[in-house]
N, C-alpha and C positions, 0 to 999 in steps of 0.2 A: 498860122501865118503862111504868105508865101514868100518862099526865101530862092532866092538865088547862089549857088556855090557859083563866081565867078574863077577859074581858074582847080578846076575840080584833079589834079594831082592825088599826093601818096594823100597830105595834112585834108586838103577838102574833101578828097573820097572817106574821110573818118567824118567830116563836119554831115557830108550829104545823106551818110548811110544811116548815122544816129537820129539827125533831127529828119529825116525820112521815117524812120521806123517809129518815131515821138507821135507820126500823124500830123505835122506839115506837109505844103504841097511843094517838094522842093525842085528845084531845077540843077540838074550838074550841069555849067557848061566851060565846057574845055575844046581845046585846037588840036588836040590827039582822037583822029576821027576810031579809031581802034577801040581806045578807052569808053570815048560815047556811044558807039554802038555797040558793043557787050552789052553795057548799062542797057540801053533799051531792048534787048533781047531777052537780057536774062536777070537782068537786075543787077544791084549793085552787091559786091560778096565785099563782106568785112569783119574779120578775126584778127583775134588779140585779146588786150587787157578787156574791153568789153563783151567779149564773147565773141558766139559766131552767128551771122545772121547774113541774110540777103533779101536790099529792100528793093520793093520795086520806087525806082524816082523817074523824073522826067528828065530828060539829056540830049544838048545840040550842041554844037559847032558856033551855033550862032545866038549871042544874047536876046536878039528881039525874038526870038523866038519864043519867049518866055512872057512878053509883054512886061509892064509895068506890076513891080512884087514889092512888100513890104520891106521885105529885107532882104541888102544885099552884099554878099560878104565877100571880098577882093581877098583872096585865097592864094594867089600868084604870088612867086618869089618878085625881089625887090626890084631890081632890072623889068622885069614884064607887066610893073602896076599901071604905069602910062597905058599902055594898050589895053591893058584888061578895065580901067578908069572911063577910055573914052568908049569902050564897046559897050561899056554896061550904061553911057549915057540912055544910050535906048530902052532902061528897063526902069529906069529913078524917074519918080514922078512925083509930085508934090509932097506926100506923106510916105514919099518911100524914106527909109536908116538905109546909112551903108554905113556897113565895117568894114575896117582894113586889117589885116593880117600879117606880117611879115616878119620876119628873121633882123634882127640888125636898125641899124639906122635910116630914116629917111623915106619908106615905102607910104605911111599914112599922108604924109606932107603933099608927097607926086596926086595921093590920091584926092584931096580935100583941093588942089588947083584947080582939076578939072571938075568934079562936080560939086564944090562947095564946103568950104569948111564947116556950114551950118548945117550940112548934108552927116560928115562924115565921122564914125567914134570910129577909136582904136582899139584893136585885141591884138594879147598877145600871149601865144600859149606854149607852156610847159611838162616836161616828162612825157612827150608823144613817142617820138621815135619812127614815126610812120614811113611804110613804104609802099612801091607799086610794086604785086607780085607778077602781075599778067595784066591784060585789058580787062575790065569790071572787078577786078580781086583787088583791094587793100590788107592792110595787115598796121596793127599799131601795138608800142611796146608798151607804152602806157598812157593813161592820160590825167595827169595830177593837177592841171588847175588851166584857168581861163581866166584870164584877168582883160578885163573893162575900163575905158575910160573917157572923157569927154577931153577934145582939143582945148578947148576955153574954160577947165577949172572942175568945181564940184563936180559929185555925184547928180544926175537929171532923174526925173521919172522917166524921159524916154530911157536910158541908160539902163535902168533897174526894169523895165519892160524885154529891153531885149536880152537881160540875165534874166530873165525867165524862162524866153526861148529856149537857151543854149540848156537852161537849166533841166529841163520838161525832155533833153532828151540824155538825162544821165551825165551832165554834164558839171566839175564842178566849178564856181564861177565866184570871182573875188570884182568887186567894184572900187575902183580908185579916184580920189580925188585928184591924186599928182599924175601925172601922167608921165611925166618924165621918170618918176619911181618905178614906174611899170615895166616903161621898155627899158632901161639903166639893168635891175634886176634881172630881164632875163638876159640881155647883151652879157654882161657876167658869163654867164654860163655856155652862150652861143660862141663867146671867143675864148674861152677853155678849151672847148673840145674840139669845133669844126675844121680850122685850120692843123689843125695836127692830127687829127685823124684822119684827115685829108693829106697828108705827104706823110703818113705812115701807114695807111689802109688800115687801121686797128679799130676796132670797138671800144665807144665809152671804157668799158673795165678794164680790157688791154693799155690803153694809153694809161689811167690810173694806175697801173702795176709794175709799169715800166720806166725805170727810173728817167731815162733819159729824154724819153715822153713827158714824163709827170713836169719834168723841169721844163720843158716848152710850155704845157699847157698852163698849169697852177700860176708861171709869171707872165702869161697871155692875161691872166683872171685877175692877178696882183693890178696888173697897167689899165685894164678897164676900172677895176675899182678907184684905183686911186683918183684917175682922171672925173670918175665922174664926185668925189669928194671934193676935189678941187674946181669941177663946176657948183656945186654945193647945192647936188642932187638928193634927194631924203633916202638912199638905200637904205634898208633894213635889216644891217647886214654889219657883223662885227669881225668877223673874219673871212675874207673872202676866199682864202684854200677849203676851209672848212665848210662853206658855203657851197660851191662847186660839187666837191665829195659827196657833201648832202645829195645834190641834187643827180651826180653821176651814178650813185649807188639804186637810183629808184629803176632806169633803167640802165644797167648796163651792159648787154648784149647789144645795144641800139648802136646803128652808124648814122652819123648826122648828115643832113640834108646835102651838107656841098659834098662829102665823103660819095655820096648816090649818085652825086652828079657827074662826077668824074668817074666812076665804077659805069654810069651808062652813056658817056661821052657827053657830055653838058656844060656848058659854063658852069662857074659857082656864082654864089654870091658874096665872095669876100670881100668884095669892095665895101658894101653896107656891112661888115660884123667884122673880122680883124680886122680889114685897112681903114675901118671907119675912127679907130682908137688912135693912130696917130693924127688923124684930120682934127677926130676932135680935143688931143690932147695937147695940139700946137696952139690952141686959142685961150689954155690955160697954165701952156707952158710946164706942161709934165712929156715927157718923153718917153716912148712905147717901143723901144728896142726891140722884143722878143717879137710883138703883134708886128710891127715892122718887115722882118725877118721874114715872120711864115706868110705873109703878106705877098713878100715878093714871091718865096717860091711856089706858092700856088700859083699866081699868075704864069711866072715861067713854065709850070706843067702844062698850064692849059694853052700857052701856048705853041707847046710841043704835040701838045694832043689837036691843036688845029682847030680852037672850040671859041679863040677870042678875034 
């Protein structure tokens, strides 16, 4: 296939470099002219949980460049799916798929506005850990699962074509019919750790180890769980500290995406993943004190840091 990373960061220099080296003709394109030129100089470098390799992919600044691809996969955190949406209008063509990518709530929605709900599936992936070491270098902690799924219901054969894809490049890939199970499940996880490792600077296992941490995070994970029982979302999930643990233990050296962000002067994104847990627990009337909390004071850092 040809696949577009829109949005080619720590998460899509993992997607570009694998299903590059799968033998797609892939395109990274990213607005960090640094990052795209390494890539076209020297290829993309990428070590971790899949080893170490460096693929040569195609890389620009700019999406037409790439012309009209099969697939195209919105890789951007939640804030920059609007703009990474309408640039890749220029690359969606009748039989082009796009996926959407993101952390949290709300990112596939921005995406399926502007080019088509009947355009757009959802993924949402877990135990990465990924980061940017230098321009063309990634690095990922691990990569334990890819989950698939259609805006409007069942499993598709388009659906099960493009877990192919992901699949052809060592990828492993779960298809879902709910879709709200999908992203519910990892939101769990994303607001465990992100906001608290994020106004503690600590690693996944650090925060696990640390009492006073653990009791931020595990009742950030209590309040999205609940909430989403109380939308009467199908998790699959009977304990949700224990769930977490699970899922902190696979990687735990990792710092999460917003924790990167602020480590490299960045907004985060907790508005879509802890501040999204009291927005959507007022419409079910469950109350997210803790998500609240670390909610504000991340904002307050970043506004200290001069980032919002």
């Amino acid at each position: 296939m040809k696949v577009a990373i829109v949005g080619c960061g720590a998460m899509g220099s993992v997607y570009a470099a694998l299903l590059g080296d799968a033998g797609h003709e892939v395109w990274a394109i990213d607005s960090w002219e640094d990052h795209v030129n390494a890539i076209r100089k020297n290829g993309l470098r990428l070590e971790g949980a899949s080893g170490s390799r460096v693929t040569k992919i195609n890389a620009s600044t700019k999406a037409e460049d790439a012309g009209v691809c099969d697939l195209v996969i919105i890789a951007t955190k939640a804030m920059h799916v609007d703009k990474a949406a309408r640039s890749a209008q220029a690359i969606v063509g009748e039989n082009t798929h796009v996926l959407s990518i993101q952390n949290g709530l709300g990112g596939p929605n921005v995406a399926a506005d502007i080019l088509g709900q009947d355009k757009v599936l959802v993924g949402v992936v877990g135990g990465f850990g990924a980061s940017i070491k230098e321009p063309g270098y990634a690095h990922h902690n691990g990569w334990e699962l890819v989950r698939l799924g259609e805006f409007s219901g069942p499993i598709s054969d388009r659906l099960k074509l493009i877990a192919s894809v992901w699949e052809s490049g060592g990828f492993k890939v779960e298809c879902f019919d709910d879709i709200d199970q999908l992203i519910w499940e990892k939101l769990i996880c994303n607001v465990c750790f992100s906001g608290t490792c994020t106004m503690t600077n600590l690693t996944i296992e650090e925060v696990m180890n640390d009492q006073d941490a653990w009791l931020c995070a595990s009742n950030c994970a209590i309040e999205a769980y609940n909430v989403a029982i109380a939308k009467k979302i199908n998790v699959r999930i009977d304990d949700p500290v224990a769930y977490v643990q699970n899922f902190g233990s696979k990687i735990p050296k990792a710092r999460p995406s917003m924790l990167l962000d602020h480590m490299a002067g960045r907004m985060s994104e907790i508005d879509a993943i802890n501040g999204a847990i009291p927005v959507a627990g007022k419409s079910v009337g469950v109350e997210a004190p803790f998500n609240t909390a670390i909610s504000a004071l991340v904002r307050n850092k970043e506004k200290q840091m001069g980032v919002r």
